[in-house]
PASEBA-1860 file (N, C-alpha, C; in nm, 3 decimals):
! residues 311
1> XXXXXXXX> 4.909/12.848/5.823/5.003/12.776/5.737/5.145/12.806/5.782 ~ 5.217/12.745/5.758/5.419/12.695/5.817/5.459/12.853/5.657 ~ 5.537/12.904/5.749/5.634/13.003/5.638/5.710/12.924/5.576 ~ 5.733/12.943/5.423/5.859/12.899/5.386/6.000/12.864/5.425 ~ 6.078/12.793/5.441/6.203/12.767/5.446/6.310/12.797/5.344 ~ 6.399/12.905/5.328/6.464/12.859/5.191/6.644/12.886/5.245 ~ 6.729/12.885/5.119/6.850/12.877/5.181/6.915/12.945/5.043 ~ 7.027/13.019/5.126/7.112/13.130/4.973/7.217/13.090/5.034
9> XXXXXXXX> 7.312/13.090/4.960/7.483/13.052/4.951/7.586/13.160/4.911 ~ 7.639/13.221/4.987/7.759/13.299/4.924/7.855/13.237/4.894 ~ 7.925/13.179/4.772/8.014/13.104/4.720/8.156/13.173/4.773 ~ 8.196/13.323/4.755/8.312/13.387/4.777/8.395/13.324/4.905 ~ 8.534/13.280/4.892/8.626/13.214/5.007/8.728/13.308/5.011 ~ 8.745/13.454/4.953/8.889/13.506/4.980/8.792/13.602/5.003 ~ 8.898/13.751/5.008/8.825/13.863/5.053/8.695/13.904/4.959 ~ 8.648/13.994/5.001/8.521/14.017/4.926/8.538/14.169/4.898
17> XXXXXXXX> 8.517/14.287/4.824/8.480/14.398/4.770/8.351/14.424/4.848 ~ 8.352/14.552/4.819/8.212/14.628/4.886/8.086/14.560/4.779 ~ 8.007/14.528/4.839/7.891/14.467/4.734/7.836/14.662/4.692 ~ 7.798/14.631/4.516/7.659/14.710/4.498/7.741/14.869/4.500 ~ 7.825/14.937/4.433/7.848/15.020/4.378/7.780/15.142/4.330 ~ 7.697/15.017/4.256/7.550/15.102/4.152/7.513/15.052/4.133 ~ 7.414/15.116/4.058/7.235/15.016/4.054/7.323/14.906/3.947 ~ 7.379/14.902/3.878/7.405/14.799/3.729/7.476/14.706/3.823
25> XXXXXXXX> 7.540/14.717/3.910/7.625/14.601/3.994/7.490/14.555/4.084 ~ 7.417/14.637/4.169/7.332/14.626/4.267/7.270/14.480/4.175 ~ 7.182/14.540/4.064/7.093/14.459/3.925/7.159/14.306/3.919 ~ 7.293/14.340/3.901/7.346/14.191/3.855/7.359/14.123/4.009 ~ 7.383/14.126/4.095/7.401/14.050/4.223/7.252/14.001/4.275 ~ 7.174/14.092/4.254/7.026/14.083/4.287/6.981/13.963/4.189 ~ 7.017/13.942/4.073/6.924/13.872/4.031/6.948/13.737/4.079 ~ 7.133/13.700/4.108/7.142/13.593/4.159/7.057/13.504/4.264
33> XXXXXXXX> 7.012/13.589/4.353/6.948/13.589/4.485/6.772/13.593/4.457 ~ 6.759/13.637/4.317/6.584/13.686/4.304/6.512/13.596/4.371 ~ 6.466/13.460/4.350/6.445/13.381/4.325/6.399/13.322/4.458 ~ 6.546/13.316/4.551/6.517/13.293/4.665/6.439/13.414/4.744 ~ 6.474/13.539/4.738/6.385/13.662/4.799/6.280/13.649/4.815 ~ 6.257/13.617/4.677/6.096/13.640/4.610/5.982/13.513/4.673 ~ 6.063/13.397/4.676/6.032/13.260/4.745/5.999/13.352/4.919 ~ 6.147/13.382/4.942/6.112/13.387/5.090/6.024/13.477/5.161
41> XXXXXXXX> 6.075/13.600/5.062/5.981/13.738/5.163/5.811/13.696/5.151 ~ 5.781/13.620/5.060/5.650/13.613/5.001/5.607/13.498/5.116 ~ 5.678/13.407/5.129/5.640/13.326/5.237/5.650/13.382/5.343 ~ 5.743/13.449/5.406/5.691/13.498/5.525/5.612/13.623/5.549 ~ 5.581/13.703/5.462/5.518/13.845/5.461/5.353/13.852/5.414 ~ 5.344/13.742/5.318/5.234/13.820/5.232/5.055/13.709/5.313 ~ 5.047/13.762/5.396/4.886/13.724/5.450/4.848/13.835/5.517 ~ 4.728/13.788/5.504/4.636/13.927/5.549/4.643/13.940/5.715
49> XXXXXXXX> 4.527/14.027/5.749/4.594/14.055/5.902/4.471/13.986/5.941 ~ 4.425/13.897/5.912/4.282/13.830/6.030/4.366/13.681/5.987 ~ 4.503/13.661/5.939/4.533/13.517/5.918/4.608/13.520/6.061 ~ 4.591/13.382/6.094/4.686/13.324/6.176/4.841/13.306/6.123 ~ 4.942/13.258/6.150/5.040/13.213/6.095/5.169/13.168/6.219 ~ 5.202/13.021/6.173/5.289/12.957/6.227/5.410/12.965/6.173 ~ 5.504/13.037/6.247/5.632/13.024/6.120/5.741/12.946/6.224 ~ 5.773/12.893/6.138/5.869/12.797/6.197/6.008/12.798/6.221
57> XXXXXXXX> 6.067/12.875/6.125/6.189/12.920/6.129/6.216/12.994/6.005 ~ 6.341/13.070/6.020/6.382/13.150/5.851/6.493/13.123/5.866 ~ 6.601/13.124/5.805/6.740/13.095/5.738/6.785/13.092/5.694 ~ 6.955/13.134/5.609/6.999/13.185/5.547/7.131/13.129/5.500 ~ 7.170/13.050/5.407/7.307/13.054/5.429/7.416/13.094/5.379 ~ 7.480/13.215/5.414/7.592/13.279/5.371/7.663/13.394/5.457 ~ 7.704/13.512/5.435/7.729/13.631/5.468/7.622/13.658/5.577 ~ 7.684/13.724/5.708/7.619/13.841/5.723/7.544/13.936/5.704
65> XXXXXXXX> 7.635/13.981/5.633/7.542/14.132/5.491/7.474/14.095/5.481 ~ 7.503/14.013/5.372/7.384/13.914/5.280/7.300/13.887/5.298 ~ 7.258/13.813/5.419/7.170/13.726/5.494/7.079/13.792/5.544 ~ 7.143/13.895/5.552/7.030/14.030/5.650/6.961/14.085/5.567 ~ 7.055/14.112/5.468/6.931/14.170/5.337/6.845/14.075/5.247 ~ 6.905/13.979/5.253/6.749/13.915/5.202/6.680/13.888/5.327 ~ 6.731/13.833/5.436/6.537/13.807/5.494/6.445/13.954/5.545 ~ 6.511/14.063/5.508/6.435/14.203/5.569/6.418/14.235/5.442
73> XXXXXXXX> 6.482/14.204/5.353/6.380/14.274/5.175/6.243/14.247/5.226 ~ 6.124/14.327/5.152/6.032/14.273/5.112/5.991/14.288/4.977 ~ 6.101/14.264/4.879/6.102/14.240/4.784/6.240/14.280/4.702 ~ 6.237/14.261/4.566/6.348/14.262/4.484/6.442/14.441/4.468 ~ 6.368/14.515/4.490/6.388/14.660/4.504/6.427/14.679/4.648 ~ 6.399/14.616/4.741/6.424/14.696/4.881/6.559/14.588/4.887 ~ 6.542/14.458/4.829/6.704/14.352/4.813/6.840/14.472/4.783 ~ 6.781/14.510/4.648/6.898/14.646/4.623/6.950/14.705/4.686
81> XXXXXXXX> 6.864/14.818/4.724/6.872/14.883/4.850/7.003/14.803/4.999 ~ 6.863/14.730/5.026/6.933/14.683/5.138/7.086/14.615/5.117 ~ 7.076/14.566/5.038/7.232/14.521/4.934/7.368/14.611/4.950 ~ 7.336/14.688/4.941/7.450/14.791/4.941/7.548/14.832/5.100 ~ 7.471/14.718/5.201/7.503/14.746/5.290/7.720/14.660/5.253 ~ 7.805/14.692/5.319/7.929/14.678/5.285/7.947/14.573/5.395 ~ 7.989/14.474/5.285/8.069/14.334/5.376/8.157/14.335/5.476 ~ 8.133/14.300/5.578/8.197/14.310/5.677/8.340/14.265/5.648
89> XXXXXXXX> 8.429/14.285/5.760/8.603/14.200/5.722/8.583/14.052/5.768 ~ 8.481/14.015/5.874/8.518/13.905/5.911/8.427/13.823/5.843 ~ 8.345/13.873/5.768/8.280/13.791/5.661/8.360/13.706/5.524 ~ 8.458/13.784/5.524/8.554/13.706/5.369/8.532/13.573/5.377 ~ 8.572/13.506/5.466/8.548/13.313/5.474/8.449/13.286/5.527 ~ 8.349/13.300/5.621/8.263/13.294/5.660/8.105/13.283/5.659 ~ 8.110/13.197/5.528/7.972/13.122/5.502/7.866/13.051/5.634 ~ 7.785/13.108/5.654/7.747/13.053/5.784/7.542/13.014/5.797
97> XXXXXXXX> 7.559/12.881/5.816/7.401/12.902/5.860/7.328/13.025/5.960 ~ 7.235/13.125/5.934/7.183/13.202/6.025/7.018/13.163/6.053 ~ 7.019/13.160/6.159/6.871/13.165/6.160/6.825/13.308/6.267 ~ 6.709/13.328/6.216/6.601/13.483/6.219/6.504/13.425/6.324 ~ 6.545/13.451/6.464/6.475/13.445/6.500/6.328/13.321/6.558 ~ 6.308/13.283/6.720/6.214/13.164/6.736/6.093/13.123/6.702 ~ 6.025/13.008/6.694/5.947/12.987/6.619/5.825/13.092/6.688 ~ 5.714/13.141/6.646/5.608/13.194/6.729/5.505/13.218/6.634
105> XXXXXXXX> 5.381/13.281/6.693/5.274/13.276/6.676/5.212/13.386/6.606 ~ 5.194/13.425/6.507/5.189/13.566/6.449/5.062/13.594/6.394 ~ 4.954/13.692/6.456/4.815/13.722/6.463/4.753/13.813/6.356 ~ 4.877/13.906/6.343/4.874/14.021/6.214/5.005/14.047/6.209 ~ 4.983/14.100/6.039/5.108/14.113/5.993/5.183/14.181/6.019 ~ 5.298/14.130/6.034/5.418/14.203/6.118/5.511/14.290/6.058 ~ 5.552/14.389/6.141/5.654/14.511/6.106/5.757/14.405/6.027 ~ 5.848/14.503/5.989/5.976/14.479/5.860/6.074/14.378/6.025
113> XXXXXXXX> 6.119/14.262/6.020/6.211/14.190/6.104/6.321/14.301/6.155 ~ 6.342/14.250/6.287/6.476/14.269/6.297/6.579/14.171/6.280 ~ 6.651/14.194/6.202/6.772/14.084/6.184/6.855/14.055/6.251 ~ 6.895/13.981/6.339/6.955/13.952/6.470/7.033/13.815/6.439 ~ 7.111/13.816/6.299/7.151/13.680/6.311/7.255/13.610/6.348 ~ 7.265/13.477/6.463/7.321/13.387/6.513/7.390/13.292/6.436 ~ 7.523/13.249/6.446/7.550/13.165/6.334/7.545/13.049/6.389 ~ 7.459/12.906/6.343/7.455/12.856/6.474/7.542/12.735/6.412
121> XXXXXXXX> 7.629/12.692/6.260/7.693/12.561/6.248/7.762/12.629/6.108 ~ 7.871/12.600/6.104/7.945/12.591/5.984/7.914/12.482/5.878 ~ 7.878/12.477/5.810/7.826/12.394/5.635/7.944/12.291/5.574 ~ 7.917/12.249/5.574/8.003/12.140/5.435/8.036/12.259/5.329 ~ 8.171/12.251/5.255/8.162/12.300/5.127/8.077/12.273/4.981 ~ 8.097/12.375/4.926/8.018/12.319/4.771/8.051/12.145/4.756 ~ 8.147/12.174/4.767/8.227/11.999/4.661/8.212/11.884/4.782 ~ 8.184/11.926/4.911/8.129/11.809/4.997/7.991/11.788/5.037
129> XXXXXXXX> 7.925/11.889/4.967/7.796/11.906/5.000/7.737/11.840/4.836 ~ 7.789/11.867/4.725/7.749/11.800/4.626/7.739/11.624/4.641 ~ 7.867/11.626/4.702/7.866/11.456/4.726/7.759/11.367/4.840 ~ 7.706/11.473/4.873/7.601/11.428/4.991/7.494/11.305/4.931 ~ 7.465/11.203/4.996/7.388/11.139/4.951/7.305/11.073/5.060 ~ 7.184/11.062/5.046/7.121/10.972/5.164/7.090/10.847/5.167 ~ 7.146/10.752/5.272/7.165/10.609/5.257/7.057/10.621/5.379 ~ 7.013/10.455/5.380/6.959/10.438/5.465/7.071/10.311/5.537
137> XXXXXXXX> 7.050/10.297/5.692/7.138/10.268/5.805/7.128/10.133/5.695 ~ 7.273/10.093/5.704/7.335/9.931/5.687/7.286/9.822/5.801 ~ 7.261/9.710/5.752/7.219/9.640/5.825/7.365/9.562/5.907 ~ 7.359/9.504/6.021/7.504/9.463/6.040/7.540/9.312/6.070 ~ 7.691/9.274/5.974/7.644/9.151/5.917/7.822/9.116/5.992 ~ 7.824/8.986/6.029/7.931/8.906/6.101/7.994/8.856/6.008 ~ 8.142/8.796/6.025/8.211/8.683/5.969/8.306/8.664/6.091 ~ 8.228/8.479/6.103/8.306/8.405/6.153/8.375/8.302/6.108
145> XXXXXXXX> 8.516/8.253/6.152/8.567/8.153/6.104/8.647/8.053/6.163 ~ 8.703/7.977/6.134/8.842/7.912/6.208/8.919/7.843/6.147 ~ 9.040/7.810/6.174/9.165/7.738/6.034/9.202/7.632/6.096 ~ 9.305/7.545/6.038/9.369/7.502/6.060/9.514/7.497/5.942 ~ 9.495/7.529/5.824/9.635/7.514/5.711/9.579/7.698/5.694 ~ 9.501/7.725/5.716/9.495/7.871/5.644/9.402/7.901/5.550 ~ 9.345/7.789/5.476/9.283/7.739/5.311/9.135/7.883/5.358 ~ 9.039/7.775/5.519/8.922/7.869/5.532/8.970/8.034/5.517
153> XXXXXXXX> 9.059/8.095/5.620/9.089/8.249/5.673/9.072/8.296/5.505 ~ 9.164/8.216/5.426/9.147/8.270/5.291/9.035/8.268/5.232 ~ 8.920/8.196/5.219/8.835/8.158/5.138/8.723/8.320/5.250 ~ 8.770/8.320/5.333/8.673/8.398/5.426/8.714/8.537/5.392 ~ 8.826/8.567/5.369/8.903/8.721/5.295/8.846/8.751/5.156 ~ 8.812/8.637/5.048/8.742/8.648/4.944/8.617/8.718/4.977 ~ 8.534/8.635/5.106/8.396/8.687/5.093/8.387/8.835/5.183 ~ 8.451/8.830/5.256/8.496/8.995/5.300/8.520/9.106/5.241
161> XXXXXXXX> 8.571/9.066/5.155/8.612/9.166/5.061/8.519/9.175/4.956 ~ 8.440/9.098/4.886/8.304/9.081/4.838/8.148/9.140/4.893 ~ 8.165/9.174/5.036/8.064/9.214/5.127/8.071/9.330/5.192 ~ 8.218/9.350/5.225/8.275/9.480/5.232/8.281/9.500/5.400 ~ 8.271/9.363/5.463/8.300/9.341/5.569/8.435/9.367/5.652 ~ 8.460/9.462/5.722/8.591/9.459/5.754/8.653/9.409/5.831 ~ 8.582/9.359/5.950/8.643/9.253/6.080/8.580/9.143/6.058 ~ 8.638/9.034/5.986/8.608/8.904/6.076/8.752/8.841/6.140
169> XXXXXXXX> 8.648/8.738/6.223/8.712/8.704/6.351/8.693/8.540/6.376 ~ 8.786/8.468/6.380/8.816/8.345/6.380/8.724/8.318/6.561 ~ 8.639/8.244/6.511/8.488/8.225/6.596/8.573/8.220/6.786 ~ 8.677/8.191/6.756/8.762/8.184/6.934/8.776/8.278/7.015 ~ 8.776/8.381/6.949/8.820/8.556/6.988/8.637/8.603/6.963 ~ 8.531/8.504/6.915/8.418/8.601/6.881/8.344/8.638/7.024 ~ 8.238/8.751/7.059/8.193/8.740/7.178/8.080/8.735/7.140 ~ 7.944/8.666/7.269/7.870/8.592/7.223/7.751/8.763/7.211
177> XXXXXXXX> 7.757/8.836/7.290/7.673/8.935/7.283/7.703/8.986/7.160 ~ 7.820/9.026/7.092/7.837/9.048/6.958/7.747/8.995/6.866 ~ 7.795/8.830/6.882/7.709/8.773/6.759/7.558/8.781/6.724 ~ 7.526/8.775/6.909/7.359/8.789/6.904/7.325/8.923/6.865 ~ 7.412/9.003/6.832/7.365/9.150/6.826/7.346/9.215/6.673 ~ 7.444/9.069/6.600/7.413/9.129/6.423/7.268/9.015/6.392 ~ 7.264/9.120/6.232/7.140/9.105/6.192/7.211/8.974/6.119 ~ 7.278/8.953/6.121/7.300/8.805/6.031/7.445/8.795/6.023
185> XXXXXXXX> 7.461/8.653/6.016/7.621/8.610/6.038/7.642/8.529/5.908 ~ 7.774/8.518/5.894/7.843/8.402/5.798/7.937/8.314/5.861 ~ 7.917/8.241/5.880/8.034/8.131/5.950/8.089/8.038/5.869 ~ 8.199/7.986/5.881/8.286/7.916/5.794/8.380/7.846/5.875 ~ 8.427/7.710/5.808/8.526/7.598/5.866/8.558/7.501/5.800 ~ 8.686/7.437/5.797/8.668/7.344/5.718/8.655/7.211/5.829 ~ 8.710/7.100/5.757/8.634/6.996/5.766/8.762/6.880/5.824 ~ 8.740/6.804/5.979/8.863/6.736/6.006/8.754/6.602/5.943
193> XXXXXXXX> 8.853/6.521/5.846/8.792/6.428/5.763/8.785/6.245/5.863 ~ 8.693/6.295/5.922/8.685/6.167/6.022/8.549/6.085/5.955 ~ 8.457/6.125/5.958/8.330/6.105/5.881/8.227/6.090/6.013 ~ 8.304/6.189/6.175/8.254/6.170/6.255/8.082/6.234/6.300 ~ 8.007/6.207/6.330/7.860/6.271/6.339/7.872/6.398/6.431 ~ 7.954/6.446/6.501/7.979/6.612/6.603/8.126/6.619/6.601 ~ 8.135/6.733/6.620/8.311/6.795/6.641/8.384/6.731/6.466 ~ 8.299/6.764/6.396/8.385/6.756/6.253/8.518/6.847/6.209
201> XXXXXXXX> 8.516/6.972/6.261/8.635/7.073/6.220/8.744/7.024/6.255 ~ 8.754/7.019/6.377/8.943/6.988/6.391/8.957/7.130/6.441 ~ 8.882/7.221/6.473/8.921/7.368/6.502/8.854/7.433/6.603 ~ 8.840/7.562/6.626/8.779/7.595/6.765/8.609/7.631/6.733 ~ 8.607/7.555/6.655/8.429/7.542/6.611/8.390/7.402/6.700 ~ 8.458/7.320/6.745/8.405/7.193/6.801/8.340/7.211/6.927 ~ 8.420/7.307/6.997/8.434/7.343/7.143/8.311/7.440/7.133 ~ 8.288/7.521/7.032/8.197/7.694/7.025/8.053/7.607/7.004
209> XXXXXXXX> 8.058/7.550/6.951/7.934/7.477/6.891/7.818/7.430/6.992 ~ 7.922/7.325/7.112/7.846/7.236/7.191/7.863/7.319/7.320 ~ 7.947/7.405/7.390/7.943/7.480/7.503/7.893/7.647/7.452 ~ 7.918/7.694/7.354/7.861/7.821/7.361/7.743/7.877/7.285 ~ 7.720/7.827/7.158/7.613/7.831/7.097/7.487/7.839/7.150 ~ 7.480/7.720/7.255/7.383/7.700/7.319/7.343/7.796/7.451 ~ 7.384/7.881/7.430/7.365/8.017/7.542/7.320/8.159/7.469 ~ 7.302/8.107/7.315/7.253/8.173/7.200/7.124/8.159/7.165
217> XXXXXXXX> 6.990/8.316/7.206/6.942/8.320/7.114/6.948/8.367/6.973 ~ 6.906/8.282/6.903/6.927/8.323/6.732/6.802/8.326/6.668 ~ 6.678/8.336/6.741/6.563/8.296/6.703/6.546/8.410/6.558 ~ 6.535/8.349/6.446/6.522/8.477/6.326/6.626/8.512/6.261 ~ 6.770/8.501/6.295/6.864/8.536/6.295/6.924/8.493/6.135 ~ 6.946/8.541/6.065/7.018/8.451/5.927/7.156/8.480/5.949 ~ 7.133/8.285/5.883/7.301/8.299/5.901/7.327/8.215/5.754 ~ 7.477/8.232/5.696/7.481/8.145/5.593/7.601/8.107/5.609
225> XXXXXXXX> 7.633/7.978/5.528/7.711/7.890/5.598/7.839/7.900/5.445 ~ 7.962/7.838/5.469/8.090/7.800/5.355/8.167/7.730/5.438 ~ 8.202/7.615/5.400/8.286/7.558/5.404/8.383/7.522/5.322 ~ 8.536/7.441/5.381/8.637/7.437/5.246/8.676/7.300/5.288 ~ 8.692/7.247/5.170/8.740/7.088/5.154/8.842/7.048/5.013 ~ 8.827/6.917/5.066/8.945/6.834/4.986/8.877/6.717/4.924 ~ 8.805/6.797/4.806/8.724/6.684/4.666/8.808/6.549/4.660 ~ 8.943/6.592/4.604/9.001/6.445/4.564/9.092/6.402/4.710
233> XXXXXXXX> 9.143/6.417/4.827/9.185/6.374/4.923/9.102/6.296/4.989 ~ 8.993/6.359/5.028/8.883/6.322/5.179/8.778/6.369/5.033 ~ 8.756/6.238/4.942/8.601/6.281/4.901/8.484/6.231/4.938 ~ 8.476/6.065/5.008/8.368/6.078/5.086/8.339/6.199/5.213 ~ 8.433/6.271/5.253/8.383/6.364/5.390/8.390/6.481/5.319 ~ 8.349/6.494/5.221/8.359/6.630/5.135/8.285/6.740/5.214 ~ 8.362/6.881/5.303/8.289/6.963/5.328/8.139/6.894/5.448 ~ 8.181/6.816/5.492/8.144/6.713/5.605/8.066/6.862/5.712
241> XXXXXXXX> 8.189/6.929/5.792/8.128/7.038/5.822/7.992/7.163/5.886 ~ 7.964/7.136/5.665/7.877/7.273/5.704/7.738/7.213/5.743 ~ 7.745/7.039/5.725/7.573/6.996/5.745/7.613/7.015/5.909 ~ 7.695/6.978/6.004/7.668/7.050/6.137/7.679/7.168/6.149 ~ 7.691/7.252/6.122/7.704/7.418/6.141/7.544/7.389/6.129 ~ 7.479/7.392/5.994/7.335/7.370/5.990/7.292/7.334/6.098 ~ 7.300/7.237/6.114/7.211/7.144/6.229/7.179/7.254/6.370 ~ 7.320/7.249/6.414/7.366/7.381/6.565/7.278/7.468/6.562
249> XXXXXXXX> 7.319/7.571/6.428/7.243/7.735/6.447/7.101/7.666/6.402 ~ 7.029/7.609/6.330/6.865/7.630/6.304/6.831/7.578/6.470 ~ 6.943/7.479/6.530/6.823/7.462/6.637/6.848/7.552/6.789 ~ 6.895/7.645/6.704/6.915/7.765/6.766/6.834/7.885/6.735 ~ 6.715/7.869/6.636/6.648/7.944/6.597/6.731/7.994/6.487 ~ 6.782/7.969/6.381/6.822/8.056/6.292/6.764/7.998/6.169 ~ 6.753/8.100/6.036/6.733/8.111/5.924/6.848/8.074/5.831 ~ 6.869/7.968/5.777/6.969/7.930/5.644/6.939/7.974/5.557
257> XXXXXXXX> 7.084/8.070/5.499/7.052/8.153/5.301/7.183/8.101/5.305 ~ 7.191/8.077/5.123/7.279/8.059/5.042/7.295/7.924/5.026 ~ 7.190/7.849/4.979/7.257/7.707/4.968/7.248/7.690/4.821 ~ 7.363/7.616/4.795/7.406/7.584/4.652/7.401/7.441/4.604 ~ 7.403/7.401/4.463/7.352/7.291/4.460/7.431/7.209/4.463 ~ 7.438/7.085/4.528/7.540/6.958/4.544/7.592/6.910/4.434 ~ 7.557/6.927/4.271/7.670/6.867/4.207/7.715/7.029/4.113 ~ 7.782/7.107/4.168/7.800/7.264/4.127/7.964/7.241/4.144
265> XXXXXXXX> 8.009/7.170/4.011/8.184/7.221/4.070/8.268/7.127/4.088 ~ 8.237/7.015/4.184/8.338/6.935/4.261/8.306/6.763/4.215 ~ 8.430/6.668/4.190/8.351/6.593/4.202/8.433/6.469/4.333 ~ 8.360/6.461/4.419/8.342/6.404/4.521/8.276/6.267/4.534 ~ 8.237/6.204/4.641/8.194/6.091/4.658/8.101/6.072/4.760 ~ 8.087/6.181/4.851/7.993/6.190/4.932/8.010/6.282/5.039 ~ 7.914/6.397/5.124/7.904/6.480/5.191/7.832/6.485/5.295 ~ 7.781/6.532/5.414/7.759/6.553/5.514/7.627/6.655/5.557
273> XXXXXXXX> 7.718/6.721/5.397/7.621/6.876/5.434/7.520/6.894/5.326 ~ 7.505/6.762/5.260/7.403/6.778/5.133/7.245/6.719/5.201 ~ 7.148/6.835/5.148/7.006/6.856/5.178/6.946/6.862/5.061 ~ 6.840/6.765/5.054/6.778/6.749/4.898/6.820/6.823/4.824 ~ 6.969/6.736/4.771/7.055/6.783/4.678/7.090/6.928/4.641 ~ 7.105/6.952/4.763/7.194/7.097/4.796/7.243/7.124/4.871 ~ 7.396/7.176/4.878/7.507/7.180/4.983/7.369/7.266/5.088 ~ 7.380/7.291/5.187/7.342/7.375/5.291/7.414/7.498/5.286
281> XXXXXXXX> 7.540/7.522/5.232/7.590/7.648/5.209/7.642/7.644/5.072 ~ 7.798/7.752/5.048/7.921/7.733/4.979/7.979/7.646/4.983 ~ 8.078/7.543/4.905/8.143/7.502/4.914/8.304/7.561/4.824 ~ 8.446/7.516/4.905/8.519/7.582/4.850/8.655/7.452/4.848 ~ 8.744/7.452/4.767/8.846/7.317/4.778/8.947/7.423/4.718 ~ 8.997/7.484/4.851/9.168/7.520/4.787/9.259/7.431/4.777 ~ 9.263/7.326/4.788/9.388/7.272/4.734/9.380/7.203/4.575 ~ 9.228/7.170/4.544/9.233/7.117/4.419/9.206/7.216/4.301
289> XXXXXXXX> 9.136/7.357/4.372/9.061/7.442/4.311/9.084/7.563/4.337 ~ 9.232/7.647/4.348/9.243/7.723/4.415/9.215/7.849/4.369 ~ 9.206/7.856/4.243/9.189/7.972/4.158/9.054/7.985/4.109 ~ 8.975/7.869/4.143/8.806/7.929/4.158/8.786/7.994/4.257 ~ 8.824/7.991/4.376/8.799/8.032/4.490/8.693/8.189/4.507 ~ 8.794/8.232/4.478/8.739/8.431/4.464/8.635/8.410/4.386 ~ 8.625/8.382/4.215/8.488/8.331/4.173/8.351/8.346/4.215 ~ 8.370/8.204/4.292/8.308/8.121/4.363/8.224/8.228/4.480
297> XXXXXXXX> 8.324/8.284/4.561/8.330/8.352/4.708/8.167/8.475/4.635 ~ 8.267/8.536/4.525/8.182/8.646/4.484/8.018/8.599/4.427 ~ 8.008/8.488/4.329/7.891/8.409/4.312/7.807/8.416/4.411 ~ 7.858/8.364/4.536/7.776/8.343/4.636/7.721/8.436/4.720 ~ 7.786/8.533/4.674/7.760/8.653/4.803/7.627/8.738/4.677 ~ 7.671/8.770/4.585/7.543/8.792/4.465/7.402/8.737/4.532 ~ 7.438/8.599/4.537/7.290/8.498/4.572/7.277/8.549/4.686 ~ 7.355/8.511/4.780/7.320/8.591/4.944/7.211/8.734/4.903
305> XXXXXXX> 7.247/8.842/4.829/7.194/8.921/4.825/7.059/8.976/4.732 ~ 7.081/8.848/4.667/6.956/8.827/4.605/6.825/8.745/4.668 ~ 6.880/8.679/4.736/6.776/8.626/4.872/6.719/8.724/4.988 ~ 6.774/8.813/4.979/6.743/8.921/5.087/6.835/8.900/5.167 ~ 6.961/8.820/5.259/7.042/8.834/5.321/7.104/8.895/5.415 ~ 7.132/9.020/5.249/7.207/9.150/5.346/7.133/9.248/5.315 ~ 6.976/9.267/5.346/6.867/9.336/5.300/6.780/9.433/5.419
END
C-alpha cells in the first residue's frame, strides 16, 4: 500500500521564539500539529515486517525545525520531545515545501528516518492559497468584424465585453491559422444595402469571404453570426449580410448557433438572412435602436451559452 501524504503549515512571518520551553508550551503547540503526526507517522511507520510497502513521498510544509520533528516523531510524545529542537534564524520567513526523501521500496520496517530536508518550491500565501480554485482550461473563442460608420465595432464591444473576450479584430488584420485554430468564432458586419446576392458588406468581409475563407478548414467549427442594420432606411435589405456569412462558413464545414427569431424587435420589410423564420444570427440597428443594443448583445450571448457555444 502508497504511505500517506499529508501537509503542516507554519503560519509565523516575523521572527519566531525558541519553540517548547516546557512541557505546558511543548502540550499547546503539539496539539496544533496532532492530527497531522498522528495521520502521518501512522502512515508511514505502522506495518508489520513481512509487509511490502511503496511509499511515495513524505512532506511537509513549513519550518525546518518543524518539519523535522514531525516526520521523525513516531508519535505525539516523541513530537514533544523532538519539538524543542530551537528555530533556526533563517527560518523566521521561511515557510517551505520539504520533502523526506525518494520514492523506494521498503521490505521491513524501517529505523526512525533521517531527516534530510530539501526545500524544493516556495508556496502561495494563506490569503492566495485560500483563493485557489480549480477551473477547467477555457475553450477559445474569436471575434471578428468589420465597419464602415463604426455602428458594427460597437455592437461587437457589447458582445466582448459580455463574453469576456479581449481581442477582437476587424476580419482584415485576422490570420487565417488563428481562426482555424479557435474552437469557435463570432463574426459580424453590417450590411452595404444593394439587395446584391455576394459582396453585401461594403467592407473587408467581401474580399475575406470569396479569396480567403476558402483556404479554410472549418469542418465542426461553430461559429455565430450578428449583424447591424437600418430597419427604417434600407428595410427591404434589412441585415441582408448575415444570410451570406451563413451561406460562406457552413459550406466551409461550420456549425451555426444563435439564431433568433425574424420578427424579434425590428420592423422591416424584408431580409436576406431570414431561415424558416429566423434571422440566422443577431440582429442589431444602431441608428434606429441604439440603446437596445447592449440588451440585445447580452440576450444573445446567454443563448449562445445555453446552446453549448462556449461549452
Amino acid at each position: 500500500m502508497a504511505s500517506a501524504q499529508f501537509e503542516c503549515e507554519n503560519q509565523a512571518t516575523g521572527p519566531q521564539p525558541k519553540l517548547m520551553k516546557n512541557k505546558k508550551t511543548a502540550a499547546i503547540c503539539c496539539s496544533g500539529f496532532l492530527l497531522g503526526a498522528v495521520v502521518g507517522t501512522l502512515g508511514y511507520f505502522s506495518y508489520g515486517p513481512h509487509n511490502v510497502q511503496h511509499v511515495d513521498s513524505i512532506a511537509c510544509y513549513g519550518t525546518t525545525s518543524l518539519c523535522m520533528a514531525i516526520i521523525s516523531a513516531h508519535g505525539p510524545k516523541d513530537f514533544a520531545k523532538l519539538a524543542k529542537l530551537q528555530v533556526e534564524s533563517s527560518d523566521a520567513d521561511a515557510r517551505r515545501l520539504y520533502s523526506f526523501g525518494p520514492a523506494q521500496r521498503v521490505a521491513a520496517p524501517p529505523s526512525r528516518p533521517v531527516a534530510s530536508p530539501v526545500a524544493i518550491s516556495h508556496l502561495p500565501t494563506a490569503a492566495q492559497r485560500s483563493q485557489r480554485v480549480s477551473m477547467s482550461p477555457l475553450m477559445s473563442v474569436g471575434l471578428y468584424y468589420s465597419t464602415t460608420t463604426g455602428n458594427t465595432e460597437t455592437v461587437a464591444g457589447y458582445i466582448a465585453e459580455k463574453t469576456g473576450i479581449s481581442d477582437m479584430k476587424d476580419i482584415a488584420d485576422a490570420d487565417e491559422a488563428e481562426i482555424a485554430g479557435h474552437d469557435a468564432i463570432i463574426v459580424g458586419s453590417p450590411t452595404w444595402h444593394t439587395g446584391a446576392d455576394t459582396e453585401r458588406s461594403g467592407t473587408s468581409w467581401d474580399e475575406w469571404l470569396y479569396n480567403t475563407l476558402p483556404n479554410i478548414d472549418l469542418s465542426g467549427k461553430k461559429v455565430a453570426i450578428f449583424a447591424v442594420g437600418d430597419s427604417a432606411g434600407y428595410s427591404e435589405n434589412f441585415c441582408d449580410v448575415a444570410g451570406e456569412l451563413y451561406d460562406c462558413f457552413t459550406a466551409r464545414g461550420a456549425k451555426v448557433f444563435g439564431m433568433t427569431p425574424a420578427d424579434d424587435g425590428f420592423d422591416y420589410t424584408e431580409s436576406k438572412s431570414v431561415m424558416d423564420d429566423k434571422f440566422v444570427g443577431a440582429t442589431f440597428d444602431e441608428d434606429n435602436y441604439p440603446d437596445e443594443s447592449e440588451a440585445r448583445a447580452g440576450a444573445w450571448v446567454d443563448q449562445l451559452k445555453s446552446e453549448g457555444f462556449m461549452a
